[in-house]
C-alpha positions as CSV (number, residue, x, y, z in Angstrom):
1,X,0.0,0.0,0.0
2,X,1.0,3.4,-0.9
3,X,2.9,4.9,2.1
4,X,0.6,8.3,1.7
5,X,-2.7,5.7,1.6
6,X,-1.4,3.8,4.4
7,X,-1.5,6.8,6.8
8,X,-4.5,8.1,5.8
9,X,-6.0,4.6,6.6
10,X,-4.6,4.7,9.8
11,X,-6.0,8.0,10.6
12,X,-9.4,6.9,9.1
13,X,-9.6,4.1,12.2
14,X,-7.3,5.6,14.9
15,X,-7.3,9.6,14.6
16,X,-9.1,9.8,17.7
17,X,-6.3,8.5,20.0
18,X,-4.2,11.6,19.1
19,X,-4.1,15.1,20.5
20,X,-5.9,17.8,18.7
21,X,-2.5,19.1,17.4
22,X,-1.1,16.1,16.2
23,X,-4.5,15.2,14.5
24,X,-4.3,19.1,13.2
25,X,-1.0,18.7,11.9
26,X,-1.2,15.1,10.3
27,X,-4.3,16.3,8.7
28,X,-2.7,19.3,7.2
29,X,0.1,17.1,6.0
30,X,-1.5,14.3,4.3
31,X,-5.0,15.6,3.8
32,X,-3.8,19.3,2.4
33,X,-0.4,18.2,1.1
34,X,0.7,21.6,3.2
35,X,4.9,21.6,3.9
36,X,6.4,21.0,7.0
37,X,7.5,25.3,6.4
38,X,3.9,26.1,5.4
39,X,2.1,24.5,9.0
40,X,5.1,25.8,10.4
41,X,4.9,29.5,9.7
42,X,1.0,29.4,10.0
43,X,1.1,27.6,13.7
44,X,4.2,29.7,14.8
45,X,6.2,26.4,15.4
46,X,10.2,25.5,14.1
47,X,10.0,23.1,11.2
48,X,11.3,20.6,13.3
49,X,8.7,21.3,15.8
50,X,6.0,20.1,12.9
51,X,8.3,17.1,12.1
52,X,8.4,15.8,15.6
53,X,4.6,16.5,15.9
54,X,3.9,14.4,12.8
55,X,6.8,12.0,13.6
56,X,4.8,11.3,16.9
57,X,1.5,11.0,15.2
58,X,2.7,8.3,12.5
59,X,4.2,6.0,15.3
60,X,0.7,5.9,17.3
61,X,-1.2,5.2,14.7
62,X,1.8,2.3,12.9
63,X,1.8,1.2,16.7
64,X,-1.9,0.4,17.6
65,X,-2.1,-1.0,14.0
66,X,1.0,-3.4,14.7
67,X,-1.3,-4.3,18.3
68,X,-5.0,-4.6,17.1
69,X,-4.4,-5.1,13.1
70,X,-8.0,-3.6,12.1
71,X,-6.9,-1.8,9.0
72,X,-5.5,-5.1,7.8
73,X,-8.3,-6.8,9.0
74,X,-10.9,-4.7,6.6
75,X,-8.2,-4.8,4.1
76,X,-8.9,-8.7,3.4
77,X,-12.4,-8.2,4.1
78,X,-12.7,-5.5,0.8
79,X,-10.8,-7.8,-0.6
80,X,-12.5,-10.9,-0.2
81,X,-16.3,-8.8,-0.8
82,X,-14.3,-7.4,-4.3
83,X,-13.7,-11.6,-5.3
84,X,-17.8,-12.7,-3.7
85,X,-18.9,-9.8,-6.0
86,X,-17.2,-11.6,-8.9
87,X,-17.9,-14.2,-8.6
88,X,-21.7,-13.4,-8.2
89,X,-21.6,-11.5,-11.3
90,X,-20.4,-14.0,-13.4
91,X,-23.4,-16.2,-12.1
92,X,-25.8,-13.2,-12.8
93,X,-24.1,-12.9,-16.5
94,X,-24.6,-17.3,-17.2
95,X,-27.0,-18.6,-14.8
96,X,-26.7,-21.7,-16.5
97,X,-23.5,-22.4,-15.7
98,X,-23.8,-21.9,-11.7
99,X,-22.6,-24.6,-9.9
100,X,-23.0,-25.9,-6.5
101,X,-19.3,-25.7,-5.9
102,X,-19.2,-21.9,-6.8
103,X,-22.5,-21.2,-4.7
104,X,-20.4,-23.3,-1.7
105,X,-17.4,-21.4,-2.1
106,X,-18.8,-17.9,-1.8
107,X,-20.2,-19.2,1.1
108,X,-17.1,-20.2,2.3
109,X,-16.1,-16.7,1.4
110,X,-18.7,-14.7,3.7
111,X,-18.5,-17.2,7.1
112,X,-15.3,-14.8,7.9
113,X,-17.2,-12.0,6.9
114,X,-20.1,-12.5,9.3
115,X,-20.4,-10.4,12.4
């Protein structure tokens, strides 16, 4: 996964568990594609100030990712929904050629998926 993607997934699930300046800061990072100089000289803060803040930021969210895996978790689970609705349209497109051993293994496919 794109390294830019990547932290905006991780911000996506875990945002709330930083401060309002580090979720300020990433956010204007990543979201406006502002420079460390830019957020710098607007918040009154050393470049290195902004790095650190970010810096801090990216290891929580990496961190409770590495712990609880969620984003990888509904990573496989789009994944595996992008192969069931596949498959399903191919039945959809030649009926006639369903078979029981594609109806069982999109099954197969959702029993992970069930919550």
């Amino acid at each position: 996964m794109e390294e830019k993607l990547k932290m905006a997934m991780l911000f996506d699930f875990f945002g709330e568990l930083l401060t309002e300046k580090q979720r300020e800061y990433f956010r204007l990072y990543y979201d406006e594609d502002l420079s460390l100089a830019e957020i710098a000289q607007n918040n009154n803060i050393s470049k290195q100030g902004v790095r650190d803040v970010i810096c801090r930021s990216e290891k929580i969210l990496l961190e409770t990712e590495k712990k609880t895996g969620t984003v990888e978790r509904f990573e496989k689970m789009r994944r595996d929904i992008d192969k069931i609705e596949g498959r399903l349209k191919k039945i959809l497109e030649n009926p006639a050629k369903r078979t029981d051993a594609e109806i069982n293994s999109i099954i197969e496919l959702l029993q992970p998926l069930k919550i």
